[in-house]
N, C-alpha and C positions, 0 to 999 in steps of 0.2 A: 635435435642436432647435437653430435657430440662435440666440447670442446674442449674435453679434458687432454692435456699433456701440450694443448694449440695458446697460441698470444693470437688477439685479436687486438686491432685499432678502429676506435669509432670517432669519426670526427664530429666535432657537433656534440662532443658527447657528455657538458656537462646541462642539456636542455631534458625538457619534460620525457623527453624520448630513451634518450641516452640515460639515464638515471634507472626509468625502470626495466630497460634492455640489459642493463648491467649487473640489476638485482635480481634477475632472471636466470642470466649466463652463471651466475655465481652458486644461486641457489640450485640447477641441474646440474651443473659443473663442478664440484670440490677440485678437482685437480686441474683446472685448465692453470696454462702455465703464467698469462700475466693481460692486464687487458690494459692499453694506453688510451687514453682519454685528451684528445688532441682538440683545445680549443683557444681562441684568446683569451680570452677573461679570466686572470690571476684570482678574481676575488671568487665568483663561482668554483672555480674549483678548490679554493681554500675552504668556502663554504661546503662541498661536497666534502670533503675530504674528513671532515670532523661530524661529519653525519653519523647517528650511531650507528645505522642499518651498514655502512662501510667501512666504520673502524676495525672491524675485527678480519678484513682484508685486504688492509693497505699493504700489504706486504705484495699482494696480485694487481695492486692498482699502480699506474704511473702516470701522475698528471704534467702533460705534458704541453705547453704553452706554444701555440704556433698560430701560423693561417692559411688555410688552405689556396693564398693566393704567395703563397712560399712557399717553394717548389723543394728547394734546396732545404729548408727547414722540414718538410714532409718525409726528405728524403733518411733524412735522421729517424726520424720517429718510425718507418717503416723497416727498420733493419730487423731481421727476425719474425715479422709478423708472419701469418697466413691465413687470417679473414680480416675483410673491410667491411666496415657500417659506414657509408658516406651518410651523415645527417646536416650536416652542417648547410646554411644557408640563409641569404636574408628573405625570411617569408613574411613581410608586413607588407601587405597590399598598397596603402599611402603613401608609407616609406619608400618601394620600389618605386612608386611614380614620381615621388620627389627627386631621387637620387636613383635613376635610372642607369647611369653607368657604374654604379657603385654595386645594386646588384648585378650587372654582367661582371662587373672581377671576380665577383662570390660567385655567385649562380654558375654562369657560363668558365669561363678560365679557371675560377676554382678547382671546378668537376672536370677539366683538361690534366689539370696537374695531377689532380688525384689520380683518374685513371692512368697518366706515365708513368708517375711512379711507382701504382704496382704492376703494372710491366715491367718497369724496370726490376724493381726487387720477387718479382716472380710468385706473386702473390696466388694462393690458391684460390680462394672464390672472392668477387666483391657485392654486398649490397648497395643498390644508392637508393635516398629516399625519394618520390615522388610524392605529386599533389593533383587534386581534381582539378585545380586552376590548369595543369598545363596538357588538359583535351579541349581544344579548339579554344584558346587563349582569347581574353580579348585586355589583360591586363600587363604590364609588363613581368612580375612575379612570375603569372603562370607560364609567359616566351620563355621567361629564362630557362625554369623547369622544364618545357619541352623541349627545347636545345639540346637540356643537360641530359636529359633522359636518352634524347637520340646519340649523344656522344658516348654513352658508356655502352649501347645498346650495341653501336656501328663500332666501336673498337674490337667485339669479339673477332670481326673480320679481317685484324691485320697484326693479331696476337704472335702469329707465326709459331715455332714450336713450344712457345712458354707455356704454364699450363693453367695459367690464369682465364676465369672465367668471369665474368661482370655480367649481372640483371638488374630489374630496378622493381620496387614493388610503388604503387601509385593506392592510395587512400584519401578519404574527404577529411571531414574534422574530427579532429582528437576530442572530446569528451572534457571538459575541464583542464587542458593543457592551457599550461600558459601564451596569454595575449588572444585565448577566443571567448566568446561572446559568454559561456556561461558565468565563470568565475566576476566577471565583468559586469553583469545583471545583478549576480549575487553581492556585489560592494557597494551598487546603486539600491536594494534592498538595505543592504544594512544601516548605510547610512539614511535611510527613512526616504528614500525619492518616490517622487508624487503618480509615477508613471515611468512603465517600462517602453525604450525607443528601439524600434523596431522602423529599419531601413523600407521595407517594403512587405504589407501582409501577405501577399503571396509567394515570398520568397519562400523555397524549400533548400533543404543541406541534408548531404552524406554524414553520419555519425558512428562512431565508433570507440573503443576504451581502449585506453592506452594497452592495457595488455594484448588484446585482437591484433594492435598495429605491431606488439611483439612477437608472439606469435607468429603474425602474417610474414616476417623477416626470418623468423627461426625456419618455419617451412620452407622460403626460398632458400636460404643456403642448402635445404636437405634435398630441393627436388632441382634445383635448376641446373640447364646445360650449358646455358651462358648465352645471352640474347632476347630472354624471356623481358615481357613486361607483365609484373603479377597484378592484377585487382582483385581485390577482394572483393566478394559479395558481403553487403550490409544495408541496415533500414536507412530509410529517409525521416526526415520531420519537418513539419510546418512550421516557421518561425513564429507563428504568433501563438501556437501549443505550446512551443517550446516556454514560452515570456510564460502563457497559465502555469508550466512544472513549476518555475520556480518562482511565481509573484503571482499564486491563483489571485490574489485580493485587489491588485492596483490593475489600472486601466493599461491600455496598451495607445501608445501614440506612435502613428508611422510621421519619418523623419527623413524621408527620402535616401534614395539609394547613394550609395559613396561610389567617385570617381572609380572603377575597373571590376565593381564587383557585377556578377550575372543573380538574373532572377534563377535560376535553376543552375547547379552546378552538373559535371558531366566528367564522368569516367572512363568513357569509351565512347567515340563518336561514331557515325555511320563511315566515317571513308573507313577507318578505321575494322569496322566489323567482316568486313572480306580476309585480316588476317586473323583473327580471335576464335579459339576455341572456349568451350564454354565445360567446366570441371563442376562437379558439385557442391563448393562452396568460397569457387572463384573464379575468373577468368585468365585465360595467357592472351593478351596481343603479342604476335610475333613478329620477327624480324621481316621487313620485304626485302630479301638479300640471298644470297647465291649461297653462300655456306650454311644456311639457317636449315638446311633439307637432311645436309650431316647433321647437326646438332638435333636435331627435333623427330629422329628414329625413334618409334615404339614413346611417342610422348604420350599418347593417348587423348582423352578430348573428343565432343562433337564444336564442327562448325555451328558460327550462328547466325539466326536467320539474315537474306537481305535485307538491309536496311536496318540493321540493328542497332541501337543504342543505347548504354547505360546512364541515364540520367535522374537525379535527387528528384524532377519532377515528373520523370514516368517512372518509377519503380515499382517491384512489387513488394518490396518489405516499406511496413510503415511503423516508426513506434508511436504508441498512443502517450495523452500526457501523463497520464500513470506510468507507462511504462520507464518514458523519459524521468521522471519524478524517483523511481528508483531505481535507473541507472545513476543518477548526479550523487541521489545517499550512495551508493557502492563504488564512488569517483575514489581511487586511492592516488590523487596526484601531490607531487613534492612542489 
């Protein structure tokens, strides 16, 4: 995707994601004209800011303190733009069950303002981020997520003549991004623990490297019509492989599942599979909506079978624990 001569805003954008989407757009990009980095957290983006990997482009950087449940504050920050990375959100499974309505301001209303606002400033594409939690939810996280998904999805249909277009791309776990289970194993390692805890031995997970999830987002801006929901295709892993990658030596003790998580995560359910096309090294769920027939001329794609489902426990990619053991050495997370 080209971004040179464009400003982009990524909300969310001083997290695991946002950091190396930034270092991406920069390093394809010399001339893109400025990237705003819209999140709360003064300290993170003071931390950002003096990183060396971004010194030598703070003059393209603009960190800019807001919250996507400030409407009026968004409105500021979006003057001049022409792409959106909606990242931002509360994605802590516990947390959302503790403070429940705390994610719907984020999750749900958030992703309301954001998408008005670039309506209003006449934004040309937006990304928003999805999660495997929000196909067939059963935690409040992944509601929220499917909400928000459906609202950026159902706005291409009341765009009217503006030329703004919003999809959303949907992935499982980021690979050593911050608050998932790897890095988190790896600190119970270090400090000498007796046994790796492991929620459930049959639990399986979607995996993927932070760059595929960049990637996966650079692609949609270049192919999407506006209404698409992207999945990517990627392996699965057996959480109790995963504990052998990184702690072959200690034991493994299951510690029972936590409040809202599933044994199998799932990226595309069966209702779901009547509107999905299936691409070589991804999938579109589409819109079920009345303008998605304009939008989705000459998109290409085969339907997929009835009864289809994308699930971490039927897949057909698996990584082994070797495999997984030298994806975590190739981990480049901040």
């Amino acid at each position: 995707m080209d971004f040179n001569g464009k400003s982009i805003l990524i909300t969310g954008g001083t997290g695991s994601f946002g950091k190396k989407f930034i270092k991406t757009v920069l390093a394809q990009n010399p001339d893109v004209n400025r990237i705003v980095i819209y999140s709360r957290d003064e300290f993170k983006q003071f931390m950002m800011s003096n990183m060396p990997e971004f010194k030598p482009y703070l003059s393209k950087l603009r960190f800019f303190i807001g919250d996507v449940r400030d409407k009026e504050r968004l409105r500021w920050a979006m003057d001049g733009i022409d792409y959106v990375v909606h990242a931002a959100a509360l994605k802590q499974v516990p947390a959302c069950e503790y403070n429940p309505f705390e994610a719907i301001k984020t999750n749900v209303m958030g992703a309301q303002n954001v998408i008005d606002v670039c309506l209003e400033n006449n934004i040309e594409k937006v990304v928003a981020l999805s999660t495997d939690k929000a196909s067939s939810p059963i935690n409040l996280y992944g509601a929220t997520k499917l909400c928000s998904d459906k609202l950026f999805i159902a706005s291409n249909g009341y765009r009217g003549g503006r030329r703004t277009r919003l999809s959303v791309v949907r992935y499982g776990n980021v690979a050593g991004s911050r608050g998932s289970v790897i890095p988190y194993w790896q600190k119970l390692v270090e400090e000498g623990a007796e046994f790796i805890p492991v929620t459930d031995c049959s639990m399986t997970r979607f995996w993927l490297k932070l760059e595929q999830a960049v990637e996966m987002v650079l692609n949609a801006f270049e192919t999407m019509r506006g209404g698409e929901l992207f999945v990517k295709k990627i392996p699965s892993m057996r959480m109790p492989e995963l504990a052998k990658a990184i702690a072959p030596d200690l034991p493994i003790k299951e510690v029972g599942i936590r409040p809202g998580e599933k044994i199998h995560e799932q990226m595309i359910s069966t209702e779901d599979a009547r509107n999905t096309l299936e691409f070589d090294t991804y999938y579109i769920i589409c819109p079920d909506a009345p303008w998605w027939a304009k939008n989705s001329q000459g998109i290409g794609g085969k339907p997929v079978p009835a009864g289809f489902s994308y699930s971490s426990g039927t897949n057909t990619q698996w990584l082994s624990v070797e495999e997984m053991r030298q994806l975590i050495k190739e981990l480049s997370v901040d």
